[in-house]
C-alpha atoms as an extended CHARMM CRD file, in Angstrom:
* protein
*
       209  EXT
         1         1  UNK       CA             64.7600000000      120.8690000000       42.8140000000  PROA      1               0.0000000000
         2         2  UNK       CA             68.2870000000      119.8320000000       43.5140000000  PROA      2               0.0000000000
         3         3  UNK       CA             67.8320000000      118.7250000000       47.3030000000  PROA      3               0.0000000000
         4         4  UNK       CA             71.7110000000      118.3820000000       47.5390000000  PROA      4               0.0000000000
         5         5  UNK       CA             72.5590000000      121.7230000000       46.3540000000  PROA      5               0.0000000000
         6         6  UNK       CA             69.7980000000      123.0130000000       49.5040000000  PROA      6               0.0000000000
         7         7  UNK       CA             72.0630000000      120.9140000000       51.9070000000  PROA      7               0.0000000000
         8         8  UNK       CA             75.1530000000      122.2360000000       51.1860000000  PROA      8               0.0000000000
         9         9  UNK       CA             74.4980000000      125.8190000000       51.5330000000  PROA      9               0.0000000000
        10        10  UNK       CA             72.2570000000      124.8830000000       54.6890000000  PROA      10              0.0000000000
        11        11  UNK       CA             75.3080000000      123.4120000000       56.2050000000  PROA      11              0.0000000000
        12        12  UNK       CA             78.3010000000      124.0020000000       54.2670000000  PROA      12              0.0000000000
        13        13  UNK       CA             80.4660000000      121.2960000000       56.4060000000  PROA      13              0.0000000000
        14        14  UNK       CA             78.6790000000      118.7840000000       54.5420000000  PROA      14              0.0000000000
        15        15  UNK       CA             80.3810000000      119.9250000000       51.1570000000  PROA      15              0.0000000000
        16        16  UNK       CA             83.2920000000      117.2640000000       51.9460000000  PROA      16              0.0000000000
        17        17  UNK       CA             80.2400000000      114.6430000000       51.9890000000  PROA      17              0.0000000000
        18        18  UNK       CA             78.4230000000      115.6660000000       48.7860000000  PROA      18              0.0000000000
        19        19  UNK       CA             79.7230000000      113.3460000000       46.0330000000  PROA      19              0.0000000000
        20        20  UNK       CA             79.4410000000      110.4170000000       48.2850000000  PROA      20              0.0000000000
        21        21  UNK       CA             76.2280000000      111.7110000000       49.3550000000  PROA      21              0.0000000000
        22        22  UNK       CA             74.8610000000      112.0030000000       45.4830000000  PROA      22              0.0000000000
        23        23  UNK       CA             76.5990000000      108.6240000000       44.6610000000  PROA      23              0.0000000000
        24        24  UNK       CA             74.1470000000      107.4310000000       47.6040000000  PROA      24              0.0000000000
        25        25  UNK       CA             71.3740000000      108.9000000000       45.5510000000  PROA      25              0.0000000000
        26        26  UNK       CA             71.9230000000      107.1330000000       42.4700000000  PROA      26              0.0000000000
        27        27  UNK       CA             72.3540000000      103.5570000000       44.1230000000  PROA      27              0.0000000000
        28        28  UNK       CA             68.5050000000      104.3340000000       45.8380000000  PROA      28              0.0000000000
        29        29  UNK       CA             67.2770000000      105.9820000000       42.6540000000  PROA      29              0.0000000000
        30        30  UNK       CA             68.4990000000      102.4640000000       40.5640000000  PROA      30              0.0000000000
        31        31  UNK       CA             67.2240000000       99.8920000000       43.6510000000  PROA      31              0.0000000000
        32        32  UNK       CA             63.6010000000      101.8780000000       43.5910000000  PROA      32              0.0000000000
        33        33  UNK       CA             63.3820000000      101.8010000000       39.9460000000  PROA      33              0.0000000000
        34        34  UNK       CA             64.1160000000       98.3690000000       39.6170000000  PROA      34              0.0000000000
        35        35  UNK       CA             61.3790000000       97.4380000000       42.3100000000  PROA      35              0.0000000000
        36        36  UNK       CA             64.2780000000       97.1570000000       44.7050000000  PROA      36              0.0000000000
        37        37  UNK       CA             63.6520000000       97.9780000000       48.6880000000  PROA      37              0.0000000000
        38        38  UNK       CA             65.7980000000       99.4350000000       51.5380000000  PROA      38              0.0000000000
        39        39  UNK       CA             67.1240000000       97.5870000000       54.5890000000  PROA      39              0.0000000000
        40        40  UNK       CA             68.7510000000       99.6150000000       56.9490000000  PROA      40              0.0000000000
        41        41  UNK       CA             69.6890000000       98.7770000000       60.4250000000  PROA      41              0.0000000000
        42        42  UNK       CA             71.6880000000      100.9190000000       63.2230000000  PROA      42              0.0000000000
        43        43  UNK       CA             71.8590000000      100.6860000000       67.1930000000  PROA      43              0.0000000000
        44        44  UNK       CA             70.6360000000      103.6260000000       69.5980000000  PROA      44              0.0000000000
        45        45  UNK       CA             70.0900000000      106.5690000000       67.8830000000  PROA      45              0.0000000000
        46        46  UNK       CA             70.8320000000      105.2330000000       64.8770000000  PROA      46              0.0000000000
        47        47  UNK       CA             67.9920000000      102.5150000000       65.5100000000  PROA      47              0.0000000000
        48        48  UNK       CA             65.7470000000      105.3280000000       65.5840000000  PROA      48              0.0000000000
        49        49  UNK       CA             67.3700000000      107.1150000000       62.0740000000  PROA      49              0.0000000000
        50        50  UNK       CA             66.5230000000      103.8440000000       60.5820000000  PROA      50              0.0000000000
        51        51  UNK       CA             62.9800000000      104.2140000000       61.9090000000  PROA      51              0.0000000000
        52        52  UNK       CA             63.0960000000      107.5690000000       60.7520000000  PROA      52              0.0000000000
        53        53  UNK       CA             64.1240000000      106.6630000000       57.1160000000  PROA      53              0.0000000000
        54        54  UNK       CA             61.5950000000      103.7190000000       56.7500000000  PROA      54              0.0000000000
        55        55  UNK       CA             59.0770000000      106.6720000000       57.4900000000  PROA      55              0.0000000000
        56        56  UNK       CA             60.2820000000      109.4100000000       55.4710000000  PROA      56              0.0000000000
        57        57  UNK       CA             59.6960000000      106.8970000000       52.0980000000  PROA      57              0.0000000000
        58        58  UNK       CA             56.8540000000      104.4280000000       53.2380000000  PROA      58              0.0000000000
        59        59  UNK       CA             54.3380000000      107.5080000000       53.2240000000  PROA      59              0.0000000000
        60        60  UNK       CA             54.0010000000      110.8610000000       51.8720000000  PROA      60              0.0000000000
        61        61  UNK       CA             57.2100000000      113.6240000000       53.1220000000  PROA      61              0.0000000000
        62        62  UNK       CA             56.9040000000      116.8150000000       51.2330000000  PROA      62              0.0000000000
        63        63  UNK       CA             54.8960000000      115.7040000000       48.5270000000  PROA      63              0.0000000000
        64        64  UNK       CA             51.2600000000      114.8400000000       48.1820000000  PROA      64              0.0000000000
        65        65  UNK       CA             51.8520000000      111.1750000000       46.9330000000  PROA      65              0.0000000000
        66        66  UNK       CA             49.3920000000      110.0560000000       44.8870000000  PROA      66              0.0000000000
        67        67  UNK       CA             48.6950000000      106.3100000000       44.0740000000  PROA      67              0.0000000000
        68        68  UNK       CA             48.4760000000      104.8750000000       40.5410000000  PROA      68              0.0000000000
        69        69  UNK       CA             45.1540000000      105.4180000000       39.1270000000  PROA      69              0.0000000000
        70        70  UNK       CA             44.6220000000      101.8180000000       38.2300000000  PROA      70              0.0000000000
        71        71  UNK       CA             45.2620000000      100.5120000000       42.0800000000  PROA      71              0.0000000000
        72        72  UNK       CA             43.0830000000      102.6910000000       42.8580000000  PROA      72              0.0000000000
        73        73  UNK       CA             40.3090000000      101.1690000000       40.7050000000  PROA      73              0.0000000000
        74        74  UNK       CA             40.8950000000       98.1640000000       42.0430000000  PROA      74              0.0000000000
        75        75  UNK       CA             40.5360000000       98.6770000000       45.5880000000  PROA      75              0.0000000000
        76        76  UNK       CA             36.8780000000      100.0930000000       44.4600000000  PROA      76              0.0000000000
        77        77  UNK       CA             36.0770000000       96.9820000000       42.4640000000  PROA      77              0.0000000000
        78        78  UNK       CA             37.0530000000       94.9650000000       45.5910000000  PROA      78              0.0000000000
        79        79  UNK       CA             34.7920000000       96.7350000000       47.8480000000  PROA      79              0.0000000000
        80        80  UNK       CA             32.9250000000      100.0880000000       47.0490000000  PROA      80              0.0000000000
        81        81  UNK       CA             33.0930000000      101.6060000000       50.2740000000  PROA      81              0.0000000000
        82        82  UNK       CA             35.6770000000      100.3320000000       52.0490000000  PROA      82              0.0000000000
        83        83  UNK       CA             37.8960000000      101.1140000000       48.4920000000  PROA      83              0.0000000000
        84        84  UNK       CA             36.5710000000      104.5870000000       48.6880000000  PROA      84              0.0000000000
        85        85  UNK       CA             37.8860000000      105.1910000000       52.2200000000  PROA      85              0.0000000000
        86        86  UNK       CA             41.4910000000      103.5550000000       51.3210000000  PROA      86              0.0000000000
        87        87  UNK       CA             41.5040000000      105.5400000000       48.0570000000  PROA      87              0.0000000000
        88        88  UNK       CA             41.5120000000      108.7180000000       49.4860000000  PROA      88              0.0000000000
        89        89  UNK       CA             43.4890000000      108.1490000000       52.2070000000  PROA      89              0.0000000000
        90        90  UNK       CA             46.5390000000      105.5840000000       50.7970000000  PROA      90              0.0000000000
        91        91  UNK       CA             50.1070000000      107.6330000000       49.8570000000  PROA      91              0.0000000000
        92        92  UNK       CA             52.4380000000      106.7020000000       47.1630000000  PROA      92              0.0000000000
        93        93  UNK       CA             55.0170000000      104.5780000000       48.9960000000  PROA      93              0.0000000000
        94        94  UNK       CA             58.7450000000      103.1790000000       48.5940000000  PROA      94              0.0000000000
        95        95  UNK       CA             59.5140000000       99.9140000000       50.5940000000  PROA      95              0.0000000000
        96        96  UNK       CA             62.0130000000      100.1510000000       53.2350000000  PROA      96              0.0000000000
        97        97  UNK       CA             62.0560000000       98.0210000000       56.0500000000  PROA      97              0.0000000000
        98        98  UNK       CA             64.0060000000       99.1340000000       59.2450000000  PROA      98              0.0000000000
        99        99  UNK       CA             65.5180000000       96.2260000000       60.2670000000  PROA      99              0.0000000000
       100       100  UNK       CA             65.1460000000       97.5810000000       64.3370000000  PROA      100             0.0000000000
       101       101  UNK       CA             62.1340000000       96.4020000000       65.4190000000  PROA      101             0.0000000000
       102       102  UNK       CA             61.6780000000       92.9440000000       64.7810000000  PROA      102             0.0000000000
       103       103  UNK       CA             61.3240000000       92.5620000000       68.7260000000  PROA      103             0.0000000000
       104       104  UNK       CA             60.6100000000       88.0560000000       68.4740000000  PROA      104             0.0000000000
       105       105  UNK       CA             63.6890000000       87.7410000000       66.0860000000  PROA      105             0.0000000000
       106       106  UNK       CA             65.6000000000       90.3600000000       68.0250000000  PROA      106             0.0000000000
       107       107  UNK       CA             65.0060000000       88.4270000000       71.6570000000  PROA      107             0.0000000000
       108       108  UNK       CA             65.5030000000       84.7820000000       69.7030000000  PROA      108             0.0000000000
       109       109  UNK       CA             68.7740000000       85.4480000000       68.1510000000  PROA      109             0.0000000000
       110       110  UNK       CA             69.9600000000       86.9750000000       71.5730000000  PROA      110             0.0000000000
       111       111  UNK       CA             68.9250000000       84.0230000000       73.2070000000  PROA      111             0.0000000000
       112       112  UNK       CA             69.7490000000       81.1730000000       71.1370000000  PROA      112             0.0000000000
       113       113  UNK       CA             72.3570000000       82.7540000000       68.8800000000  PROA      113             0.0000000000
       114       114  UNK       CA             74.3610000000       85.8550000000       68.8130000000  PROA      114             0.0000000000
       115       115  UNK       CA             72.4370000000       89.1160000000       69.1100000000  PROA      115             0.0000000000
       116       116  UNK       CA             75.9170000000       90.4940000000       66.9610000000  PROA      116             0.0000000000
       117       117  UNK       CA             74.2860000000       88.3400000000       64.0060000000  PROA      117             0.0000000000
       118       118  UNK       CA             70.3430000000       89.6880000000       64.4150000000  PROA      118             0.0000000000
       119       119  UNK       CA             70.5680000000       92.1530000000       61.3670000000  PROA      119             0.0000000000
       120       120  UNK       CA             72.5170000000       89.8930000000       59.4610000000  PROA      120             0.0000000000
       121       121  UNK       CA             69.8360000000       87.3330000000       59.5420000000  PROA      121             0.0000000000
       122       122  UNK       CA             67.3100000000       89.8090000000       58.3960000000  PROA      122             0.0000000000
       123       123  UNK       CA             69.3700000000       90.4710000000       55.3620000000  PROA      123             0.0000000000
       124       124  UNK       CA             69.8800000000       87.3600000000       54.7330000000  PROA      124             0.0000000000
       125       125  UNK       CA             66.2510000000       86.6210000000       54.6290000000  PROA      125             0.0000000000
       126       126  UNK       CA             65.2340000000       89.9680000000       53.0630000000  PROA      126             0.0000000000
       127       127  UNK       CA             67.8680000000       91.0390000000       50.6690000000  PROA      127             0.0000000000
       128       128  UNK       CA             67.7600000000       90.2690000000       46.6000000000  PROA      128             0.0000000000
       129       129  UNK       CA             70.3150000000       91.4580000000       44.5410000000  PROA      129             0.0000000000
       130       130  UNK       CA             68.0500000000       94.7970000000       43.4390000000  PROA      130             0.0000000000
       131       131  UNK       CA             67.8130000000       96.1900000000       47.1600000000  PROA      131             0.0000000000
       132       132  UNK       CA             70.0370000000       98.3500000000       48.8200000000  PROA      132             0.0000000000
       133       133  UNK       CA             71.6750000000       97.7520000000       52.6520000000  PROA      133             0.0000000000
       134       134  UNK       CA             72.1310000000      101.3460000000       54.6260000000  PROA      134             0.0000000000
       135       135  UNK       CA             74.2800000000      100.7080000000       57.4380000000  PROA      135             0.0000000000
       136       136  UNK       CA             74.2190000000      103.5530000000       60.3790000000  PROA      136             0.0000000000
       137       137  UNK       CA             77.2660000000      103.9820000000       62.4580000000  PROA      137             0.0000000000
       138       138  UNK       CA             78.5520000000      106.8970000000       64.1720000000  PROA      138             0.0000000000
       139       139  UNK       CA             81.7470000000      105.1980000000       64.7660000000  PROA      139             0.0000000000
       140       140  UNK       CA             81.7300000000      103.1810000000       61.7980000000  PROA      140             0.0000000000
       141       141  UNK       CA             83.2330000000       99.9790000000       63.5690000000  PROA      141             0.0000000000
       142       142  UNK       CA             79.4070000000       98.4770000000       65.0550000000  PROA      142             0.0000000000
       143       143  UNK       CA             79.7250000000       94.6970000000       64.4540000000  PROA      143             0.0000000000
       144       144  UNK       CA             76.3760000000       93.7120000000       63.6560000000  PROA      144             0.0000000000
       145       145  UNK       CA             76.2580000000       96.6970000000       61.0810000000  PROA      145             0.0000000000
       146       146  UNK       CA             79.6200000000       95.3070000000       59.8470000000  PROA      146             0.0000000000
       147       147  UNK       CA             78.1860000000       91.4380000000       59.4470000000  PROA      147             0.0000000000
       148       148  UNK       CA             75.0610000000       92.9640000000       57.8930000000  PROA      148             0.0000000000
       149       149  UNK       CA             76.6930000000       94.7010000000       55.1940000000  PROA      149             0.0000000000
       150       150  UNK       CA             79.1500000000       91.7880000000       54.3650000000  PROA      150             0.0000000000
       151       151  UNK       CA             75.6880000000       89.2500000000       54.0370000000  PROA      151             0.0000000000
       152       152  UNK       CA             74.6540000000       91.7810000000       51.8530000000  PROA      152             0.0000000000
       153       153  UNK       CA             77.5790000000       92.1430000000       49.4670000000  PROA      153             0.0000000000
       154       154  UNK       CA             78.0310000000       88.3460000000       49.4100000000  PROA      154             0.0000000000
       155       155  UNK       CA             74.2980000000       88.1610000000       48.4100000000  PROA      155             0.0000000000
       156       156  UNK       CA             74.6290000000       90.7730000000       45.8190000000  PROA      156             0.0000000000
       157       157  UNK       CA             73.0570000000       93.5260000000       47.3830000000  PROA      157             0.0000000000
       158       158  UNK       CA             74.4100000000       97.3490000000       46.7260000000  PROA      158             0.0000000000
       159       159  UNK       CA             75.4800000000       99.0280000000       50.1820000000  PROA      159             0.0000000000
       160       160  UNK       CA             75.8300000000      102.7740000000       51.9980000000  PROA      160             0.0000000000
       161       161  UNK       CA             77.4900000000      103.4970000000       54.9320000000  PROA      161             0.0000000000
       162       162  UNK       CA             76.4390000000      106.6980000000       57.2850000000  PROA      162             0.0000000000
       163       163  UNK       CA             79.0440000000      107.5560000000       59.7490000000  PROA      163             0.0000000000
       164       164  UNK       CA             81.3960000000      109.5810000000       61.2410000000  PROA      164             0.0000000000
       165       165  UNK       CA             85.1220000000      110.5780000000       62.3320000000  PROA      165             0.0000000000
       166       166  UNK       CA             87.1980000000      108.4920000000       60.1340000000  PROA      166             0.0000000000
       167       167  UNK       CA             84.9210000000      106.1450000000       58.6830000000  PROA      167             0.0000000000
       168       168  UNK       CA             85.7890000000      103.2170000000       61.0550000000  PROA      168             0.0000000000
       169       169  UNK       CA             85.8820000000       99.6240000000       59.0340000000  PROA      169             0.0000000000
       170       170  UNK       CA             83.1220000000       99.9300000000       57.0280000000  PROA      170             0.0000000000
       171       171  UNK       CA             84.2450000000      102.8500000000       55.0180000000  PROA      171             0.0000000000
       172       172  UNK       CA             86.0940000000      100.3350000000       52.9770000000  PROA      172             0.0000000000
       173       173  UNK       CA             83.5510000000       97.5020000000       52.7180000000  PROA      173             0.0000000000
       174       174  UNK       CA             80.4130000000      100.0220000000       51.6570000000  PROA      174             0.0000000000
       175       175  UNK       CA             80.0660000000      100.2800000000       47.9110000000  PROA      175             0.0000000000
       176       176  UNK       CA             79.5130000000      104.3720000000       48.5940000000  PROA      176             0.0000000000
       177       177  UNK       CA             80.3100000000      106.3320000000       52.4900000000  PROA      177             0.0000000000
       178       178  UNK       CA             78.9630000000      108.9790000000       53.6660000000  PROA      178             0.0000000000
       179       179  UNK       CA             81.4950000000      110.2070000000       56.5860000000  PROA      179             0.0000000000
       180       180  UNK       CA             80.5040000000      113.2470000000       57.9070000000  PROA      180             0.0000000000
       181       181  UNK       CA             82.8430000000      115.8390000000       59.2070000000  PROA      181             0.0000000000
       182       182  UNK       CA             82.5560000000      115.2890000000       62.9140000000  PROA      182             0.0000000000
       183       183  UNK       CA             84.4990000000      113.4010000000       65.7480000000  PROA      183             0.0000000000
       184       184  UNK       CA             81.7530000000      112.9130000000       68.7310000000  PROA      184             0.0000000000
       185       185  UNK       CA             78.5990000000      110.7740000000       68.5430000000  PROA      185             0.0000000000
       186       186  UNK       CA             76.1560000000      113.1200000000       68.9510000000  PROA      186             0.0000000000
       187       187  UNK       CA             77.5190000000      115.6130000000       66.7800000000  PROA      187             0.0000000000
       188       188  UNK       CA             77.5580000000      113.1300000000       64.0410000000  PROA      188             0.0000000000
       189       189  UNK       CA             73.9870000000      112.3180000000       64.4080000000  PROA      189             0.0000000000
       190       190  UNK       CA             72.8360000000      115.7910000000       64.0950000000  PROA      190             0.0000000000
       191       191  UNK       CA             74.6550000000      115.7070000000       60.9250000000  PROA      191             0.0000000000
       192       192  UNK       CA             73.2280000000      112.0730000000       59.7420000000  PROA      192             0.0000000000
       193       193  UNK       CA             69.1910000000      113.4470000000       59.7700000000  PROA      193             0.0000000000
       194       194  UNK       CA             69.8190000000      116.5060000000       56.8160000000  PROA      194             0.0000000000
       195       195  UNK       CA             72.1600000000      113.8370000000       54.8080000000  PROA      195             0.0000000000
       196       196  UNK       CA             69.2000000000      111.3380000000       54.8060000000  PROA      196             0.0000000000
       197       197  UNK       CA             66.5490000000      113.7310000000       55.2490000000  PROA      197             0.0000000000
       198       198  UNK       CA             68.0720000000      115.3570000000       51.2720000000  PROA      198             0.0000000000
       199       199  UNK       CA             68.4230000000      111.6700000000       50.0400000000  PROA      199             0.0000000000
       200       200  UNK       CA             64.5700000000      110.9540000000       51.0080000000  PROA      200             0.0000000000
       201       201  UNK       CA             63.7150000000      114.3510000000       49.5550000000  PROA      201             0.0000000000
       202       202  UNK       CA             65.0380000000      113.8630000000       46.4180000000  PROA      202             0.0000000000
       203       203  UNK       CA             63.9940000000      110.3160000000       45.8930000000  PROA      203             0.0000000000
       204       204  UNK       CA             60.3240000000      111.3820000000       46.5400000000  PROA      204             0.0000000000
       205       205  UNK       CA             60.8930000000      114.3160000000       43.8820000000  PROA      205             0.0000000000
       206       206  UNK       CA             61.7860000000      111.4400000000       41.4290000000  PROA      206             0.0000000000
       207       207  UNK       CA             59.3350000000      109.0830000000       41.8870000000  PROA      207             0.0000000000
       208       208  UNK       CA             56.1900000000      111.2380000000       42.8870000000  PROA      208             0.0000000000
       209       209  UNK       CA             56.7950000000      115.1780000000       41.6170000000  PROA      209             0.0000000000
């Protein structure tokens, strides 16, 4: 199923978003296939999008995800019964890592560094040149989104930005933006979740279907 298509005629403002949003696809689809991961980091409600992401791929969405035959064997051989239990309750998963709710790094870097830097320090940390850095902002100009994207490009990483209005400053440092059609915050947030919700849809048809 073409996820994209679905979106489009769901909410046909969008269509000035969808070959930016299906460039988006294809930078994911290449990271996960490579054993690449997602980092994405946002503030507010885009903190909890990230959340929301890291969710949508870690465990099953639409799809009953089910793991590789030969892990499964293994847990078994490790322990009968507790490999029994895992096996039928473990989901296919791809790694993303919300880069939110690292609470002792969060409260550290605010109080010996600069909290503007926190996400940026996870990326540096986290990122390898197969992963992919999603960068929320409504407004497009959040600095610690900003510094986080530019570790990542300078560390090889390939980048998305999810915003709004006119794309703010990192429209022109993401490798692919997604600027949806709307001027105020919340507005732009109720478009973010069925842009990210299609992405996560089709990546699970790709990888588990």
């Amino acid at each position: 199923m073409d996820y994209f298509n679905d979106l489009i005629k769901r909410y046909p403002i969008l269509s000035i978003c969808e070959e930016d949003i299906r460039k988006a696809y294809t930078i994911l689809e290449k990271s996960f296939a490579s054993d690449g991961k997602l980092l994405i980091a946002g503030n507010g409600g885009s903190a909890a999008d990230s959340d929301h992401i890291s969710g949508e791929l870690l465990k099953s969405f639409v799809l009953k995800r089910i793991p590789e035959q030969a892990f499964l064997n293994k847990l078994t051989e490790i322990d009968s019964d507790t490999g029994s239990y895992l096996a039928d309750k473990l989901q296919g998963s791809l790694p993303a890592i919300p880069l939110t709710t690292h609470t002792a790094l969060m409260t550290a870097s605010l109080n010996d560094v600069d909290g503007n830097v926190l996400f940026a320090q996870q990326v540096m940390g986290l990122g390898k040149p197969e992963d992919v850095f999603l960068g929320i902002s409504t407004s497009g100009n959040s600095k610690d989104v900003i510094y986080a994207m530019v570790v990542a490009k300078a560390k090889g990483l390939k980048t998305i930005a999810l915003t709004g209005k006119d794309g703010g400053k990192i429209k022109n440092i993401a490798d692919v933006s997604i600027v949806v059609p709307q001027t105020e915050t919340y507005k732009i947030q109720e478009l973010h979740l069925p842009v990210y919700h299609a992405l996560c849809l089709q990546i699970e048809e790709r990888f588990f279907k």
